[in-house]
Residue, then its C-alpha position, 0 to 999 in steps of 0.5 A: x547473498x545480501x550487498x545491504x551491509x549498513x545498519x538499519x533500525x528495528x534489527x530484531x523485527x527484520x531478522x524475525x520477519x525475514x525467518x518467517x518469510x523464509x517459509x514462503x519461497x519463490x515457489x510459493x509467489x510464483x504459484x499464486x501469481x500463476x493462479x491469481x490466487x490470494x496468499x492466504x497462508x502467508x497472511x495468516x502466518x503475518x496475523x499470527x505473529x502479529x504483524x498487522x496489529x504493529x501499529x494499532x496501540x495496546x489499549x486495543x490489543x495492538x502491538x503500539x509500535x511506531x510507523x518505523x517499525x511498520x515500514x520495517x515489517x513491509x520493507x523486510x518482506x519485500x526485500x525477502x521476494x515476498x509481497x505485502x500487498x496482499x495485506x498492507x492495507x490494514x496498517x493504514x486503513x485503520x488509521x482513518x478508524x483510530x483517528x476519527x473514529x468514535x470511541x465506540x467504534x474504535x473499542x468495537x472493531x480495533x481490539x478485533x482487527x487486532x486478534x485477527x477476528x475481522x479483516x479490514x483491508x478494503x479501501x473504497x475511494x476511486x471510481x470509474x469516471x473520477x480517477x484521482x479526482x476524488x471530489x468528484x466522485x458520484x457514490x452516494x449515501x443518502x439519509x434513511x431514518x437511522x441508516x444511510x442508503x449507499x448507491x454507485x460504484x468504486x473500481x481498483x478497491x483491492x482486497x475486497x473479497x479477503x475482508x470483512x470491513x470496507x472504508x467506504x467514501x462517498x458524497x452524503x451531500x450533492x456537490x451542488x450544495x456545497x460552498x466547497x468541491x471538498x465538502x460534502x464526502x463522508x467516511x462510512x465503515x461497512x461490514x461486507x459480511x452482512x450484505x447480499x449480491x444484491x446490494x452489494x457485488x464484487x467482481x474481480x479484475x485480472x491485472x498484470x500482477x497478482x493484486x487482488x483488486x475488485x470493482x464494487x456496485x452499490x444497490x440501495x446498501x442500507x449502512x447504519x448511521x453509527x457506522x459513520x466515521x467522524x463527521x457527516x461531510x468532512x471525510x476528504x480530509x480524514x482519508x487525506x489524513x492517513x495519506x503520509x502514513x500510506x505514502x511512507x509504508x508504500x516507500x518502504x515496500x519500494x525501498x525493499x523491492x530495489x534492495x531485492x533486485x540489487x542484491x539479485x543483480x549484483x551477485x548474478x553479475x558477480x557469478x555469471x562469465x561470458x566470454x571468459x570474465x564476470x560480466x560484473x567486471x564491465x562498467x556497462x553492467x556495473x554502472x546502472x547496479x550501482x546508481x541503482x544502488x545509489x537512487x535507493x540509499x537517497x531515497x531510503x534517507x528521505x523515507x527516515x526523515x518523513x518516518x520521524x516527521x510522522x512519529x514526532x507528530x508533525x504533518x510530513x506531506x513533503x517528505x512523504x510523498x517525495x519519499x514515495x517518488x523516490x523510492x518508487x523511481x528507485x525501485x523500478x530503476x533497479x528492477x531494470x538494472x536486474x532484467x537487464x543483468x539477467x539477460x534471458x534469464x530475467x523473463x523466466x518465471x523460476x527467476x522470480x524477477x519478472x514476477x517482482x519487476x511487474x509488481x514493482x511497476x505499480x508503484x509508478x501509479x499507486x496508490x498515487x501517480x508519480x507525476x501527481x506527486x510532481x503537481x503537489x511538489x510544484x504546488x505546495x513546496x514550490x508556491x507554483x499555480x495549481x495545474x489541475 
């Protein structure tokens, strides 16, 4: 059953991405979830359809779809109970590499990220001591003859063990050298197929949901200079280049997420008497369905206006990121409308809303806090002085 009855755009890319979810059951999360494993068949079947190429354009063998049509791909798999997790990152990653990137580079590694040949799913930005301050972050990639020679550590780098490419960002020049925090950083492309423990270890970190993220260490990790993406120094603002894109399909995952526990919510509470009627009949069950309900709409609205914004090659910083406030505000409030609804029932692993409403409870946290999102709004909507 479905309460997601009004139109919505790229009709034919949802009913076949909804056909091959109907492939990966419940079952099928809940046994990776229970062993923390990587859902590799459901990734493969996504590559073979073609799914993770949508957005890379046709020159380089990618499908040339607009970012609607991505965000399409990953809210249809949310809302089918599925998780896009496990490979969003290839949508977005490799906007970085297609903006900034050489000509070179993009002939070289996009038509084979395109056929699946390589994987780049792996995004090193945050580290332990820095968090979301990105400027000060301590990786490090000094200059060697042709090479850059890369030491230090990232945490939360998702993904890592199940690619082949890593985004790495790190400071190629001390921050005492440069005029401003945001100088100083630089993009490199790292191929982790060809590098040992020794310069380069992943060790898996065990999280609340099934993420597959990793901490990475750097010993004296020779990356080739041609492997520098654009401009030595200038990478904070090619990885804040690819943040609308991110935001805005994080927005649609979130958008799916709520559509799933609503319709989960409202047929249980249709179905389920208690004390002789449907529990559905009381306004206290009804009520927070229904605001759910209407928290998600507003915020799939502003997910469209920032998806145009973007496709019409405008710069959406507002409508992105109040999108992936609102739609990450909106799913987690309908995966408490669901827990609720179900009672007993929602803890139940065979449910499978235990298993979503801790997925859903991320997006509250990444890929950016809710409450730095606040900070922007405050900041640069609102004129309000910087608060960090």
């Amino acid at each position: 059953m479905t309460t997601i009855n009004y139109p919505v755009d790229h009709g034919e890319i949802r009913d076949a991405v909804r056909r091959l979810c109907d492939d990966f059951p419940g079952k099928y999360w809940q046994q990776c979830d229970r062993e923390q494993a990587y859902p590799t068949e459901f990734v493969q079947a996504l590559t073979a359809a073609g799914y993770l190429a949508a957005l890379i354009p046709e020159e380089y063998d990618g499908s040339g779809l607009p970012i609607s049509a991505g965000a399409a791909i990953l809210e249809t798999i949310h809302h089918c109970g599925a998780n896009a997790a496990a490979c969003h990152a290839q949508m977005y990653t490799m906007g970085t590499l297609l903006r900034h990137g050489s000509p070179a580079q993009k002939q070289k590694y996009l038509p084979q990220i395109a056929s699946a040949e390589l994987r780049l799913q792996a995004f090193g930005v945050t580290e332990p001591t820095s968090g979301t301050d990105t400027t000060a972050l301590q990786t490090s990639a000094r200059l060697d003859g042709d090479h850059y020679v890369v030491n230090g550590q990232k945490i939360w780098t998702s993904r890592a063990q199940h690619s082949d490419l890593l985004l790495l960002l790190c400071r190629t020049t001390p921050k005492d050298q440069v005029a401003k925090r945001t100088d100083g950083l630089s993009v490199l492309l790292v191929d982790m197929r060809q590098y040992s423990d020794k310069n380069l270890s992943i060790r898996p970190i065990r999280t609340m949901m099934n993420h597959a993220t990793t901490e990475l260490f750097f010993d004296d990790m020779r990356v080739p200079v041609e492997n520098l993406i654009g401009q030595a120094g200038k990478g904070f603002r090619y990885i804040l280049s690819g943040m609308n894109a991110e935001r805005i399909l994080i927005s649609a995952e979130c958008i799916g997420d709520a559509k799933w526990f609503i319709d989960k919510s409202s047929a249980y509470a249709s179905e389920r008497s208690v004390f002789g009627r449907p529990i559905g009949q009381n306004q206290g069950v009804q009520f927070p369905i229904a605001k759910a309900y209407a928290d998600m709409r507003a915020a799939e609205l502003m997910l469209h206006q920032a998806s145009r914004l973007y496709e019409s090659g405008e710069n959406p910083g507002e409508e992105a990121n109040m999108a992936k406030l609102l739609s990450a505000d909106a799913s987690w409030a309908a995966a408490e409308a669901c827990v609720q609804t179900h009672g007993g029932f929602g803890f139940a692993e065979e449910y499978d809303i235990e298993r979503k409403f801790r997925e859903a409870r991320l997006y509250q946290v990444a890929p950016i806090s809710t409450n730095l999102i606040l900070s922007y709004i405050a900041e640069h909507v609102l004129g309000m002085p910087r608060s960090y």
